[in-house]
CHARMM-style PDB file with segment names, atoms N, HN, CA, C and O in Angstrom:
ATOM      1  N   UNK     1      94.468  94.263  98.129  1.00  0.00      PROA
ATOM      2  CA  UNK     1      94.688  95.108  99.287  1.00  0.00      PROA
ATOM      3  C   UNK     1      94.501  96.554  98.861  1.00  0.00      PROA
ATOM      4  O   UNK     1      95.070  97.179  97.966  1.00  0.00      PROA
ATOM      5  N   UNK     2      93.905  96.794  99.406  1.00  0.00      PROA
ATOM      6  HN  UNK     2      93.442  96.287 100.133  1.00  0.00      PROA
ATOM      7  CA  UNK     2      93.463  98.604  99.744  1.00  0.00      PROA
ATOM      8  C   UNK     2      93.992  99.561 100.217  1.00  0.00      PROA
ATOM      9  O   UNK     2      93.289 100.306 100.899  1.00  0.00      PROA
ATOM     10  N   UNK     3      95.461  99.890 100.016  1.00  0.00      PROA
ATOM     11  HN  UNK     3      96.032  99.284  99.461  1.00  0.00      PROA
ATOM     12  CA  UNK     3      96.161 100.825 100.484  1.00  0.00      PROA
ATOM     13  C   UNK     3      95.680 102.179 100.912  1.00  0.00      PROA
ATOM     14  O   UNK     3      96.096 102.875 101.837  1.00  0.00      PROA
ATOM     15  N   UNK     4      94.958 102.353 100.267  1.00  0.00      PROA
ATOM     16  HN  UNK     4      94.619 101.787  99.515  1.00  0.00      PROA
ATOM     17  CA  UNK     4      94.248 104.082 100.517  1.00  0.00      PROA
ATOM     18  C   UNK     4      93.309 103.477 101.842  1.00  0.00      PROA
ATOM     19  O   UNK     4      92.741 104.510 102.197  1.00  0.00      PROA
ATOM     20  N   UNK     5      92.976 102.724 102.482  1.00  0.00      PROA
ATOM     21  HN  UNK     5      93.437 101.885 102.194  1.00  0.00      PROA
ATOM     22  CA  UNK     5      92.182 102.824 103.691  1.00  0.00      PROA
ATOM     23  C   UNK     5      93.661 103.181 104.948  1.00  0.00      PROA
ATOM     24  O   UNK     5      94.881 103.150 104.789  1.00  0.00      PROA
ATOM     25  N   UNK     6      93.072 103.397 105.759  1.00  0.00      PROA
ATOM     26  HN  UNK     6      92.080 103.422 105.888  1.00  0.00      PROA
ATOM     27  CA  UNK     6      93.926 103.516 106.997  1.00  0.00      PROA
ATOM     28  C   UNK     6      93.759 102.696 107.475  1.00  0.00      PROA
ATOM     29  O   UNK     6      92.624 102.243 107.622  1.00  0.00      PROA
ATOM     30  N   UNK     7      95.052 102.027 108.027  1.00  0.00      PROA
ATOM     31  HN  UNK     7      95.974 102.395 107.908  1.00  0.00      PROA
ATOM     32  CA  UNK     7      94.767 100.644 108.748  1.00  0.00      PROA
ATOM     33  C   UNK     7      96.452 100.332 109.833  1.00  0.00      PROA
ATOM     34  O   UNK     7      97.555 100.875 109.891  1.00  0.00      PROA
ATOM     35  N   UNK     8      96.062  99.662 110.231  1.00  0.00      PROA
ATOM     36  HN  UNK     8      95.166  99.220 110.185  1.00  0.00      PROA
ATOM     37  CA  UNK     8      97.981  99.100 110.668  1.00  0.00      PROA
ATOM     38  C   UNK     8      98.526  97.968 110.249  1.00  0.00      PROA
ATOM     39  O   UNK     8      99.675  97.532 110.316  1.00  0.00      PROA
ATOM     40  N   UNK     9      97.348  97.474 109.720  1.00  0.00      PROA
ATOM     41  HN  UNK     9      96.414  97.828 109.665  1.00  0.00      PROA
ATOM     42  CA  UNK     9      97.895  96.376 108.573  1.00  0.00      PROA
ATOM     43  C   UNK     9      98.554  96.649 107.197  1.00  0.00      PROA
ATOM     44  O   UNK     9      99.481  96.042 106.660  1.00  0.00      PROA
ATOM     45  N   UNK    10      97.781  97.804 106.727  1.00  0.00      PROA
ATOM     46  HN  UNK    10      97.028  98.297 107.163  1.00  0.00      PROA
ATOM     47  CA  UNK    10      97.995  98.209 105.448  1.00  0.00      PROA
ATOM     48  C   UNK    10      99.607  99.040 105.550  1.00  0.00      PROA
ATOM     49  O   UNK    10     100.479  99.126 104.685  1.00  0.00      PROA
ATOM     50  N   UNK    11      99.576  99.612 107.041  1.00  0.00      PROA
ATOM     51  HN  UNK    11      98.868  99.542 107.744  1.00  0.00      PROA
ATOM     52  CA  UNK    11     100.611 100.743 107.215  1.00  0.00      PROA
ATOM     53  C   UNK    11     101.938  99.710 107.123  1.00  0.00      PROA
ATOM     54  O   UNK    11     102.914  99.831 106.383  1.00  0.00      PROA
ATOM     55  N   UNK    12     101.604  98.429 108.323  1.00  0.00      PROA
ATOM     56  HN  UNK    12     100.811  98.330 108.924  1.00  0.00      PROA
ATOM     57  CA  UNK    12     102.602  97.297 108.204  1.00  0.00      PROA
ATOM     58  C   UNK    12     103.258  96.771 106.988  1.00  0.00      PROA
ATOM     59  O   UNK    12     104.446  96.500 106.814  1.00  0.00      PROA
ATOM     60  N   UNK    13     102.318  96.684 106.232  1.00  0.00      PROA
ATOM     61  HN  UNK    13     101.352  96.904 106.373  1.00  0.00      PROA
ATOM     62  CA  UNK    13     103.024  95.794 104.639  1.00  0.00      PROA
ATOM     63  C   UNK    13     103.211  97.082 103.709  1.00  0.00      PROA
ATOM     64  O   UNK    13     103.332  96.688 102.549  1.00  0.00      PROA
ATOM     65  N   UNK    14     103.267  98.195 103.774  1.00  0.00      PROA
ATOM     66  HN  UNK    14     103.169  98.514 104.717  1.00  0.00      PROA
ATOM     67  CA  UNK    14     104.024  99.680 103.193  1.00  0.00      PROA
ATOM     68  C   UNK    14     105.289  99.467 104.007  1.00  0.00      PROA
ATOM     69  O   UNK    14     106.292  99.317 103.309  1.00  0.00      PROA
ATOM     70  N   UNK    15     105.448  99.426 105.131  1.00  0.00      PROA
ATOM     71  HN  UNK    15     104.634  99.548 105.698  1.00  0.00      PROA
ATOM     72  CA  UNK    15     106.848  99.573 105.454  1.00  0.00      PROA
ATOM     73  C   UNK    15     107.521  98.582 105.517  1.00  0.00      PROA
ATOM     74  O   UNK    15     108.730  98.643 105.742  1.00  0.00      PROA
ATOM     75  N   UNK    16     106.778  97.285 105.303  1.00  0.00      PROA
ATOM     76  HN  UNK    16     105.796  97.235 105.121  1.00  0.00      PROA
ATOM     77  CA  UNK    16     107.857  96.131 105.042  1.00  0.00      PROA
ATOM     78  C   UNK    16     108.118  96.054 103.678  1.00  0.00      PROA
ATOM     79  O   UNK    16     109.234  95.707 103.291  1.00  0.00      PROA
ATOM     80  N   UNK    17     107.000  96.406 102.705  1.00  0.00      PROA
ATOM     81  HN  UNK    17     106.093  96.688 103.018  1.00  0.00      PROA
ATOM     82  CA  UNK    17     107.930  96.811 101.287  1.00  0.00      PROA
ATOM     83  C   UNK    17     108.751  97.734 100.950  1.00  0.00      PROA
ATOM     84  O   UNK    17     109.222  97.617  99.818  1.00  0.00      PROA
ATOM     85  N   UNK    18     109.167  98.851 101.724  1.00  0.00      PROA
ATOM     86  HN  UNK    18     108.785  98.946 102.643  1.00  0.00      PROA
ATOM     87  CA  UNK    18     110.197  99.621 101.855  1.00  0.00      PROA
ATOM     88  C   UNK    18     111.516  99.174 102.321  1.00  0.00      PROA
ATOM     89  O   UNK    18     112.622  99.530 101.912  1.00  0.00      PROA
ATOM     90  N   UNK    19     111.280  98.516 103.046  1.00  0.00      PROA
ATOM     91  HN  UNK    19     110.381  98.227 103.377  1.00  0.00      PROA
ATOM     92  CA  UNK    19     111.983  98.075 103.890  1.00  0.00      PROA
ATOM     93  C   UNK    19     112.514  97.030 102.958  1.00  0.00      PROA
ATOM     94  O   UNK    19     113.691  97.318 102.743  1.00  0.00      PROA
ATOM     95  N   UNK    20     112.196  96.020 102.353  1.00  0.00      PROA
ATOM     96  HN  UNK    20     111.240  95.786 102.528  1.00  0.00      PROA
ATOM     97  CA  UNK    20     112.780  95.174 101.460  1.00  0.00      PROA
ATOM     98  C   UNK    20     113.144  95.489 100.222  1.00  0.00      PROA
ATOM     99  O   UNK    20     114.150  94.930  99.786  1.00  0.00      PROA
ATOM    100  N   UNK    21     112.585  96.236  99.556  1.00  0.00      PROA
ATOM    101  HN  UNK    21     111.767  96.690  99.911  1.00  0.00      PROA
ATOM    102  CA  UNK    21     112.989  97.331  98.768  1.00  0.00      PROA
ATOM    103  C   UNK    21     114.386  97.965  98.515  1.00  0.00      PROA
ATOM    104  O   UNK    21     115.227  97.800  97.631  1.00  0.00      PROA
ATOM    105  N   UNK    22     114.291  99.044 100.031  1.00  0.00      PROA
ATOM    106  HN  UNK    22     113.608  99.178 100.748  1.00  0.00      PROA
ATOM    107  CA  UNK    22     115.659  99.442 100.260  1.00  0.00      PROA
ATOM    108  C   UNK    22     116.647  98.367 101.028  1.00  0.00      PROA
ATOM    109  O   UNK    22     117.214  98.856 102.006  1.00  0.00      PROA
ATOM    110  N   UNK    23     116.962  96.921 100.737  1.00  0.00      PROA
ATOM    111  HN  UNK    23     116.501  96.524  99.943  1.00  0.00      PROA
ATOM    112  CA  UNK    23     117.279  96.184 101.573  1.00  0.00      PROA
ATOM    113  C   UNK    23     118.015  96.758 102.872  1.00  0.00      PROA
ATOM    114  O   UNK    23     119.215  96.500 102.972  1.00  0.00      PROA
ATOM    115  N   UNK    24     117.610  97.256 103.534  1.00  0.00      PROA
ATOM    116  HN  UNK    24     116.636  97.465 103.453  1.00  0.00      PROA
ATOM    117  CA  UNK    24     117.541  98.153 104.901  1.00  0.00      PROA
ATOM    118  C   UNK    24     118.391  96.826 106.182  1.00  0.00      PROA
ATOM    119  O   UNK    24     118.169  95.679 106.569  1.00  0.00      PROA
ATOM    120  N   UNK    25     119.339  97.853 106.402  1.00  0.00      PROA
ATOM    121  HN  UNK    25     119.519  98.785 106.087  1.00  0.00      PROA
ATOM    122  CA  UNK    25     120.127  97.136 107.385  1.00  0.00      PROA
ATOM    123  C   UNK    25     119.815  97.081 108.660  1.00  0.00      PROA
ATOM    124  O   UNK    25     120.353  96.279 109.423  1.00  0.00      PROA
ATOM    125  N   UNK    26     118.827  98.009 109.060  1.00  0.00      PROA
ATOM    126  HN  UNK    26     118.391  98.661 108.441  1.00  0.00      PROA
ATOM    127  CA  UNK    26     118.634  98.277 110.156  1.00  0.00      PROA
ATOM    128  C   UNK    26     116.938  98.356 110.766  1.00  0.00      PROA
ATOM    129  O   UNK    26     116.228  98.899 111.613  1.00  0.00      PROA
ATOM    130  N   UNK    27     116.928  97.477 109.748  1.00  0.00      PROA
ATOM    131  HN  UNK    27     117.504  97.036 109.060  1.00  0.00      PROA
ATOM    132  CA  UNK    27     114.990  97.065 109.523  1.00  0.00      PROA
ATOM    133  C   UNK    27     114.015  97.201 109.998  1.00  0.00      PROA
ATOM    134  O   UNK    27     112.957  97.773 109.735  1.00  0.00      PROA
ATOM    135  N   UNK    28     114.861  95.981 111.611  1.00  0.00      PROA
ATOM    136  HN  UNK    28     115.721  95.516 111.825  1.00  0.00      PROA
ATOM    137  CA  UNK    28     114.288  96.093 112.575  1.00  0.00      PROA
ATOM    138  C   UNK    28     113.698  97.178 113.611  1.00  0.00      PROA
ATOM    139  O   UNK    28     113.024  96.893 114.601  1.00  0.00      PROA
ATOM    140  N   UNK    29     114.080  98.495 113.199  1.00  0.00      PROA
ATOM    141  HN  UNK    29     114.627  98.727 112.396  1.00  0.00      PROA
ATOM    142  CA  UNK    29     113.873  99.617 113.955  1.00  0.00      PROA
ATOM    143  C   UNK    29     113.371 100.111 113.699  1.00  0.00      PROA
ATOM    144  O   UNK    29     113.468 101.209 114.246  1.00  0.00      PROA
ATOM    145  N   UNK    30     112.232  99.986 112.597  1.00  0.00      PROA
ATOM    146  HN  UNK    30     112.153  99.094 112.152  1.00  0.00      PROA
ATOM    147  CA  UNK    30     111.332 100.388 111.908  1.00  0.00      PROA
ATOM    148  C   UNK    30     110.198  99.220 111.887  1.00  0.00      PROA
ATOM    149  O   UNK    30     110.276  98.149 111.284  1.00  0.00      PROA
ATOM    150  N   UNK    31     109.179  99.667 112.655  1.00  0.00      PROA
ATOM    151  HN  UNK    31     109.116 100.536 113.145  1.00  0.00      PROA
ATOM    152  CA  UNK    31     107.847  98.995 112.548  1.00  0.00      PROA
ATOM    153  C   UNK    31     106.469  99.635 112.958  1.00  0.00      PROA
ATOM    154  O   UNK    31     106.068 100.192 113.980  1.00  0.00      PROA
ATOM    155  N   UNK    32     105.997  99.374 111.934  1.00  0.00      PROA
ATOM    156  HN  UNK    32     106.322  98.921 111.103  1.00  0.00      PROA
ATOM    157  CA  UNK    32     104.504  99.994 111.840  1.00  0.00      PROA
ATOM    158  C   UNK    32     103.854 100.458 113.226  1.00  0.00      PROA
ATOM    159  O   UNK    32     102.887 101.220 113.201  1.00  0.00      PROA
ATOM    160  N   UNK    33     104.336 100.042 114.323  1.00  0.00      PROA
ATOM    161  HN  UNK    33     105.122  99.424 114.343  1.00  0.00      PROA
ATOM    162  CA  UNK    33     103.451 100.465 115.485  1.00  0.00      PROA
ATOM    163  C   UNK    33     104.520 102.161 116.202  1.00  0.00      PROA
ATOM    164  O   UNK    33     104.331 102.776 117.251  1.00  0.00      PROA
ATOM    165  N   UNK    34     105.396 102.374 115.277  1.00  0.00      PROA
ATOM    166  HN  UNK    34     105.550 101.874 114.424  1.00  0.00      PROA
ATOM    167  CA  UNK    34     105.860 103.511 115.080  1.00  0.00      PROA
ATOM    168  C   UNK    34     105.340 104.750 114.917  1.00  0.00      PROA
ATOM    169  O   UNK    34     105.654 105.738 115.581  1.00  0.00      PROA
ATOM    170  N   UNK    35     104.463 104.703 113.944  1.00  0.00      PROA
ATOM    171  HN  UNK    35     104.208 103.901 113.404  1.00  0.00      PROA
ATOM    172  CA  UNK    35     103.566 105.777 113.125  1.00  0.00      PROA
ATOM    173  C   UNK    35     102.403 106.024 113.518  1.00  0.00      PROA
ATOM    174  O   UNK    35     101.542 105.156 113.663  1.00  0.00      PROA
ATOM    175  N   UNK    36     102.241 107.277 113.743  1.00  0.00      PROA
ATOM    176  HN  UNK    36     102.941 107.981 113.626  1.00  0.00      PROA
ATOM    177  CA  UNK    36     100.470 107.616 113.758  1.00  0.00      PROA
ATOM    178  C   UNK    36      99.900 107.942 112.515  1.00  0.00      PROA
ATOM    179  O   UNK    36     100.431 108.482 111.544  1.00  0.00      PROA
ATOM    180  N   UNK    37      98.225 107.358 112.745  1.00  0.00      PROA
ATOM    181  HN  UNK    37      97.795 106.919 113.533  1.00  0.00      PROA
ATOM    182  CA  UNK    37      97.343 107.437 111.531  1.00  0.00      PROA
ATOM    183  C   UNK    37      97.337 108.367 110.796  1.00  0.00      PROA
ATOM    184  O   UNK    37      96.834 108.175 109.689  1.00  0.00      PROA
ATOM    185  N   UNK    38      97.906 109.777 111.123  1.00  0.00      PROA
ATOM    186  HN  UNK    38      98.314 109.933 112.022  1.00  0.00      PROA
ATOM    187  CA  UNK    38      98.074 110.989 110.956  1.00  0.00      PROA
ATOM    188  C   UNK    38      99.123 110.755 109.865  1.00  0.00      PROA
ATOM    189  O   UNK    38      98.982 111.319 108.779  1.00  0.00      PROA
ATOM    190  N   UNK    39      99.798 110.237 110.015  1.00  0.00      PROA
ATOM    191  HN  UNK    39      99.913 109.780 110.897  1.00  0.00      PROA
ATOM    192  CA  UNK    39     101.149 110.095 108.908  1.00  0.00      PROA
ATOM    193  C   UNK    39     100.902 109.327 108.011  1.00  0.00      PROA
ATOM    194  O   UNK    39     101.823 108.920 107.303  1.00  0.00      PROA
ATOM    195  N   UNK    40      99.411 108.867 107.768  1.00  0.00      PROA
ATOM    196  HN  UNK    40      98.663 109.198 108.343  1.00  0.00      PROA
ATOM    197  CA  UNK    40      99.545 107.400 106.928  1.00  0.00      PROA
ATOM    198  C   UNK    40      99.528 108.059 105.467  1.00  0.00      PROA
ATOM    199  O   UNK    40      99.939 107.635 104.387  1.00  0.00      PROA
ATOM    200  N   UNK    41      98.973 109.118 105.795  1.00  0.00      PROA
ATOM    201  HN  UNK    41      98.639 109.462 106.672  1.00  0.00      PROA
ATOM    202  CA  UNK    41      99.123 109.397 103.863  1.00  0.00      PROA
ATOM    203  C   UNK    41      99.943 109.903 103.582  1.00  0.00      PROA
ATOM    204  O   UNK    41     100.115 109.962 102.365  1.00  0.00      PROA
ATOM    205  N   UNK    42     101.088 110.665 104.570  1.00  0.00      PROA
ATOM    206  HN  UNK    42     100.948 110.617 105.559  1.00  0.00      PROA
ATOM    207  CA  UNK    42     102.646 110.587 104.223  1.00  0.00      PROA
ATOM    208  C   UNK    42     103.147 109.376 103.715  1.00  0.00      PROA
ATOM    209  O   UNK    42     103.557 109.312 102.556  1.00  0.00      PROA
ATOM    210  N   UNK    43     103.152 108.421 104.464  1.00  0.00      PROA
ATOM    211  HN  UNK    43     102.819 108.472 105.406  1.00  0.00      PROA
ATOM    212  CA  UNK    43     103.883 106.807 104.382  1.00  0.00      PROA
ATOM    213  C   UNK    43     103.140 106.542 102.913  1.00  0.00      PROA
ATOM    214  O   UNK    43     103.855 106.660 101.918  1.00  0.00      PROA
ATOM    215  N   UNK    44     102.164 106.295 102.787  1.00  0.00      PROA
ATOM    216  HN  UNK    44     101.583 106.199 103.595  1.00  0.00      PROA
ATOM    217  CA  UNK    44     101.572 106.147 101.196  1.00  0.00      PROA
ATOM    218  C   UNK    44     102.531 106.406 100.223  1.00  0.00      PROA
ATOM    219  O   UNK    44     103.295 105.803  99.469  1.00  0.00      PROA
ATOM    220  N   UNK    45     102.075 107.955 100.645  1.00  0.00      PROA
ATOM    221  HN  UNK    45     101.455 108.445 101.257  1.00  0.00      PROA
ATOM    222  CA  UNK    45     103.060 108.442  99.424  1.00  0.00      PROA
ATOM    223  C   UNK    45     104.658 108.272  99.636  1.00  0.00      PROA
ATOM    224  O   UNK    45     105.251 108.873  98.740  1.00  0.00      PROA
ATOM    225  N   UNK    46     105.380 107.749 100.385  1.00  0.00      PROA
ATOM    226  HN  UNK    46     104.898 107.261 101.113  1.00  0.00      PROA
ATOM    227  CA  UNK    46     106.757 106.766 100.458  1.00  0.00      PROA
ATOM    228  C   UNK    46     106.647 105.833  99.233  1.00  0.00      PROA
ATOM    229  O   UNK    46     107.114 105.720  98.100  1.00  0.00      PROA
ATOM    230  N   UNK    47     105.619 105.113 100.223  1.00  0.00      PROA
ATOM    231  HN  UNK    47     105.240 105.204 101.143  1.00  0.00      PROA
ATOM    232  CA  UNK    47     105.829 103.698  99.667  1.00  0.00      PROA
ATOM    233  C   UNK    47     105.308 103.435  97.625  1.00  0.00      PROA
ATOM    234  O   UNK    47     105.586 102.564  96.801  1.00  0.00      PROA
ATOM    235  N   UNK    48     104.374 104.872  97.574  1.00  0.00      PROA
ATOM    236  HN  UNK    48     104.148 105.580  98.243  1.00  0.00      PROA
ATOM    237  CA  UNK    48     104.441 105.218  96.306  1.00  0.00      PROA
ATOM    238  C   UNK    48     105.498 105.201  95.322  1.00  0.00      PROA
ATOM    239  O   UNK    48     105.713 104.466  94.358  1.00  0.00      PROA
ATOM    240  N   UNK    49     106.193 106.341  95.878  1.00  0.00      PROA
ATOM    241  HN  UNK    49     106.019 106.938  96.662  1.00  0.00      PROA
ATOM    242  CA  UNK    49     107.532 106.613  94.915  1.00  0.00      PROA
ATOM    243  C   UNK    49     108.885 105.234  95.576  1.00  0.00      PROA
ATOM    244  O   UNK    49     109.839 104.771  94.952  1.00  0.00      PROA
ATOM    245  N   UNK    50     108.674 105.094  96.235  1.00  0.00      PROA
ATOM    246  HN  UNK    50     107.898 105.470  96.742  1.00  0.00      PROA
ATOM    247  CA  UNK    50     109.982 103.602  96.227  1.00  0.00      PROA
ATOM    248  C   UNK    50     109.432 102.678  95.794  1.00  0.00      PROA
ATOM    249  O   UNK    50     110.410 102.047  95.393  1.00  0.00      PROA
ATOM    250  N   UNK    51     108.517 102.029  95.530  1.00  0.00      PROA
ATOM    251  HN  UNK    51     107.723 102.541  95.856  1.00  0.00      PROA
ATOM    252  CA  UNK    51     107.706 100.868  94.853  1.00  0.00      PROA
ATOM    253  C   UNK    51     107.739 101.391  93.017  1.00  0.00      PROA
ATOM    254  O   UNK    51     107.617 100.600  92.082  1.00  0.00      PROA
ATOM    255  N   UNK    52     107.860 102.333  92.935  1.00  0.00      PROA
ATOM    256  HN  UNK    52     107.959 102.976  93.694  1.00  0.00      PROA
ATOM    257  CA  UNK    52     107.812 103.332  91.393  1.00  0.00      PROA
ATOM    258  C   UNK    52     109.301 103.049  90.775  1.00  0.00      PROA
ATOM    259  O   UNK    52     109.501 103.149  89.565  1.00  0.00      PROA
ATOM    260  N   UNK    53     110.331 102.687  91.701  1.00  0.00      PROA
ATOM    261  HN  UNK    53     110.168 102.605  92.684  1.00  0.00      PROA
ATOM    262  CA  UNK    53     111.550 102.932  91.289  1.00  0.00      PROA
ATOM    263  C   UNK    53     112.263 101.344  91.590  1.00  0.00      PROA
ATOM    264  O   UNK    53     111.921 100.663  92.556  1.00  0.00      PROA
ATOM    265  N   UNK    54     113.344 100.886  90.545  1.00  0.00      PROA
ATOM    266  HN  UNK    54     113.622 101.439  89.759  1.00  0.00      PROA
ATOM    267  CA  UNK    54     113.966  99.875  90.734  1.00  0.00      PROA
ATOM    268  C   UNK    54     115.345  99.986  91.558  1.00  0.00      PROA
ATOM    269  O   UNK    54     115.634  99.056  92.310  1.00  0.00      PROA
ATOM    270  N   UNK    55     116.083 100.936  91.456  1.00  0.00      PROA
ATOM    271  HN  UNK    55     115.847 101.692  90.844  1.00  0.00      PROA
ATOM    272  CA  UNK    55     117.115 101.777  92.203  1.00  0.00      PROA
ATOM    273  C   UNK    55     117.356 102.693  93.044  1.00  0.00      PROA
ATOM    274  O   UNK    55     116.747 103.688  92.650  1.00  0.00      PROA
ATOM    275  N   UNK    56     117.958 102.942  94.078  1.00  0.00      PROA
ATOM    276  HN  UNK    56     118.452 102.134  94.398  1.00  0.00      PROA
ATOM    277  CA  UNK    56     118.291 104.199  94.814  1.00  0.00      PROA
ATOM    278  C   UNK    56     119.896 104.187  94.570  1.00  0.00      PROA
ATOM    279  O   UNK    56     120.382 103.394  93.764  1.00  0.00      PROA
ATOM    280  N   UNK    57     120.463 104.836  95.089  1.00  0.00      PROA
ATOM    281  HN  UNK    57     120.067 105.480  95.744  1.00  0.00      PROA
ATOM    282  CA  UNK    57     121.191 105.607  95.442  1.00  0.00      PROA
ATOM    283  C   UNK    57     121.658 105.872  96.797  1.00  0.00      PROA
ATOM    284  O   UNK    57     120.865 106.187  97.684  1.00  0.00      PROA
ATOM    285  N   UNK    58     123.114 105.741  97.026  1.00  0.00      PROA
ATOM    286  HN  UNK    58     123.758 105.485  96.306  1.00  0.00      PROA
ATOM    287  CA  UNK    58     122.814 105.294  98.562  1.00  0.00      PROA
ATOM    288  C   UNK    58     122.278 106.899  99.288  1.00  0.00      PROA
ATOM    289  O   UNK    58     121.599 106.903 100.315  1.00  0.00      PROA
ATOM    290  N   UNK    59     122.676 108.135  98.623  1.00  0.00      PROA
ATOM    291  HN  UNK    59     123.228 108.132  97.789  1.00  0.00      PROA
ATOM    292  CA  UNK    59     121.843 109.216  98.876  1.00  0.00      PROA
ATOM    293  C   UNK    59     120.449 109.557  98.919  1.00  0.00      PROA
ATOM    294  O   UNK    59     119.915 110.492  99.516  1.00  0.00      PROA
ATOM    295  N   UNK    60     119.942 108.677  98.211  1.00  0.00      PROA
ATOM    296  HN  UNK    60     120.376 107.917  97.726  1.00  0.00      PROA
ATOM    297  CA  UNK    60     118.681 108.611  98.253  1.00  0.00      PROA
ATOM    298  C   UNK    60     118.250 107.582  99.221  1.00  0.00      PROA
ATOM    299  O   UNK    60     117.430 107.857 100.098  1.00  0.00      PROA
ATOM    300  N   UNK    61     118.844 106.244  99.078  1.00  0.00      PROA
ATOM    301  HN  UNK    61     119.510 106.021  98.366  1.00  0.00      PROA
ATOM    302  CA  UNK    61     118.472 105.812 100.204  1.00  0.00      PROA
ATOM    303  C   UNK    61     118.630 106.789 101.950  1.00  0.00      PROA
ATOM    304  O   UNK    61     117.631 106.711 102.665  1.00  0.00      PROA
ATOM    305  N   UNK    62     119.196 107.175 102.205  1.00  0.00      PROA
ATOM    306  HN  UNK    62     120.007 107.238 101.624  1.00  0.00      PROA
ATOM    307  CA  UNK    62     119.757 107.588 103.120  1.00  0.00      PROA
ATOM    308  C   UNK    62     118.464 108.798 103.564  1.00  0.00      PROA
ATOM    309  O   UNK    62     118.043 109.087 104.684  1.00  0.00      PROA
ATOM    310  N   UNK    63     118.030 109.381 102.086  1.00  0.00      PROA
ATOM    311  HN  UNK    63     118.372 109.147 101.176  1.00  0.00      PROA
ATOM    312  CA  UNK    63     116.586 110.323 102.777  1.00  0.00      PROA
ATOM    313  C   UNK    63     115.538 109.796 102.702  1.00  0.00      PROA
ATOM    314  O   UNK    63     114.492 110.380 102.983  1.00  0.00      PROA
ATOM    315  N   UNK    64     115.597 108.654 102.330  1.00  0.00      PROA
ATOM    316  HN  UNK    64     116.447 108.180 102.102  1.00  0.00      PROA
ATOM    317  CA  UNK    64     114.012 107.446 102.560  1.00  0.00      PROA
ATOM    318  C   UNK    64     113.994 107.372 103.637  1.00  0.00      PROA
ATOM    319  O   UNK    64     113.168 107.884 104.393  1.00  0.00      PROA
ATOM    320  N   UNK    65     115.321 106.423 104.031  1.00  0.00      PROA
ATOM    321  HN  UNK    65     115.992 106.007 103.417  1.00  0.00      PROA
ATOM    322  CA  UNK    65     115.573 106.471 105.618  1.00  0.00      PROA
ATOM    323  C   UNK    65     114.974 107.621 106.910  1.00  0.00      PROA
ATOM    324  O   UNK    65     114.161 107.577 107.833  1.00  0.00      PROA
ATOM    325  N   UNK    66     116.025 108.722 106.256  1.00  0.00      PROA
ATOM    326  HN  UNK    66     116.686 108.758 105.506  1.00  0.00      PROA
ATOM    327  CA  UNK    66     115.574 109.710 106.956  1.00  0.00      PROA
ATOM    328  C   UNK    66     114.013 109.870 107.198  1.00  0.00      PROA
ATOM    329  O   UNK    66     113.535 109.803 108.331  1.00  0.00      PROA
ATOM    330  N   UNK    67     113.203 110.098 105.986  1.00  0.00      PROA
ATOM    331  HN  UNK    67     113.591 110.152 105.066  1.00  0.00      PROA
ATOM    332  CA  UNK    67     111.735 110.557 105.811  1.00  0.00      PROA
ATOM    333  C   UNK    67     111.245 109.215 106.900  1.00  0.00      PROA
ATOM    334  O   UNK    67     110.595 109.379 107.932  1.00  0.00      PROA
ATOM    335  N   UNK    68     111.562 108.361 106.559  1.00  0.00      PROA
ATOM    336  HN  UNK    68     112.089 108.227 105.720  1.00  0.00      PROA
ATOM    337  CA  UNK    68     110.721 107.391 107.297  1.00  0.00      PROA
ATOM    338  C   UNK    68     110.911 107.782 108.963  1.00  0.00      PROA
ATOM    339  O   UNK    68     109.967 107.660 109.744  1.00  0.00      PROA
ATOM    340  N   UNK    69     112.695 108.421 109.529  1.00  0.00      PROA
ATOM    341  HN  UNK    69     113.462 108.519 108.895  1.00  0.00      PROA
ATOM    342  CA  UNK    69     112.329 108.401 110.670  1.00  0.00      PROA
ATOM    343  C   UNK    69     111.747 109.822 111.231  1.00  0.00      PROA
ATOM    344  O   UNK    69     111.713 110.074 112.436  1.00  0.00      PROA
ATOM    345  N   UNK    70     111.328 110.653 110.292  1.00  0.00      PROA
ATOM    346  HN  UNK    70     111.355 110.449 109.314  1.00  0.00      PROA
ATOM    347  CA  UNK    70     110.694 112.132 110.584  1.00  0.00      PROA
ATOM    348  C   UNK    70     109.089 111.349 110.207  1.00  0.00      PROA
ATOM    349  O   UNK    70     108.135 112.120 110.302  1.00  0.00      PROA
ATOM    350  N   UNK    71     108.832 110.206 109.884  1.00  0.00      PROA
ATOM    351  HN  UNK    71     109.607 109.579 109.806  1.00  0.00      PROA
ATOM    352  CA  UNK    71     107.209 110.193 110.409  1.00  0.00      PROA
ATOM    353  C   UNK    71     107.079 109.594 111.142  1.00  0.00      PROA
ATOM    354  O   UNK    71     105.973 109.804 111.640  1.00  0.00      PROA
ATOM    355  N   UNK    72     107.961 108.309 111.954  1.00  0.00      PROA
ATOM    356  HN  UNK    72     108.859 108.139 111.549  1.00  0.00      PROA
ATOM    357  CA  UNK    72     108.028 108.362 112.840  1.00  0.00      PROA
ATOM    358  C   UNK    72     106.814 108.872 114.747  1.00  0.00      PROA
ATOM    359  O   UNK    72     106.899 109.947 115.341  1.00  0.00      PROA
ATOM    360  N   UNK    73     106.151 108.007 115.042  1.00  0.00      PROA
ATOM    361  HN  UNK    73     106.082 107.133 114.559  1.00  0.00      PROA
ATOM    362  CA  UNK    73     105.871 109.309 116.517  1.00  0.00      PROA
ATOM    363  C   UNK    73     106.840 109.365 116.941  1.00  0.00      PROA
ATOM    364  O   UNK    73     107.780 108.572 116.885  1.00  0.00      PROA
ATOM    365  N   UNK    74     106.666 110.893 117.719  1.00  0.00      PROA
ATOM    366  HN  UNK    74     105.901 111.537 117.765  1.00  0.00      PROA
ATOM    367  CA  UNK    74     107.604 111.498 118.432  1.00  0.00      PROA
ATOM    368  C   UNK    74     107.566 111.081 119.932  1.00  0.00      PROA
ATOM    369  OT1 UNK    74     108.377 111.558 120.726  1.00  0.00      PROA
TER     370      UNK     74
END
């Protein structure tokens, strides 16, 4: 898989590995048809640095969270 293309497939399985990742309680409120293409190389680089790391922090979790819902569409 080809992460660097833009896709909503590719965007889909970035935020479901975040999402399992940060075992995320609230999961469901987060799904790829969320985001515009515009944000995808934001979300990349998410799913970069949380895929990079074995741990958070629930502070850190908490601004993954956040970041994820500031890319978000508005």
């Amino acid at each position: 898989m080809n992460l660097s293309v833009k896709s909503t497939e590719n965007a889909e399985y970035m935020i479901e590995q975040i999402k399992d990742r940060l075992r995320m309680a609230n999961a469901g409120a987060i799904k790829a048809t969320h985001f515009d293409e515009e944000m995808y190389v934001e979300l990349h680089d998410l799913y970069t640095m949380v895929m990079k790391r074995e741990n958070f922090s629930p502070s850190e979790m908490q601004a993954i969270a956040e970041e994820l819902g500031n890319l978000r569409r508005k």
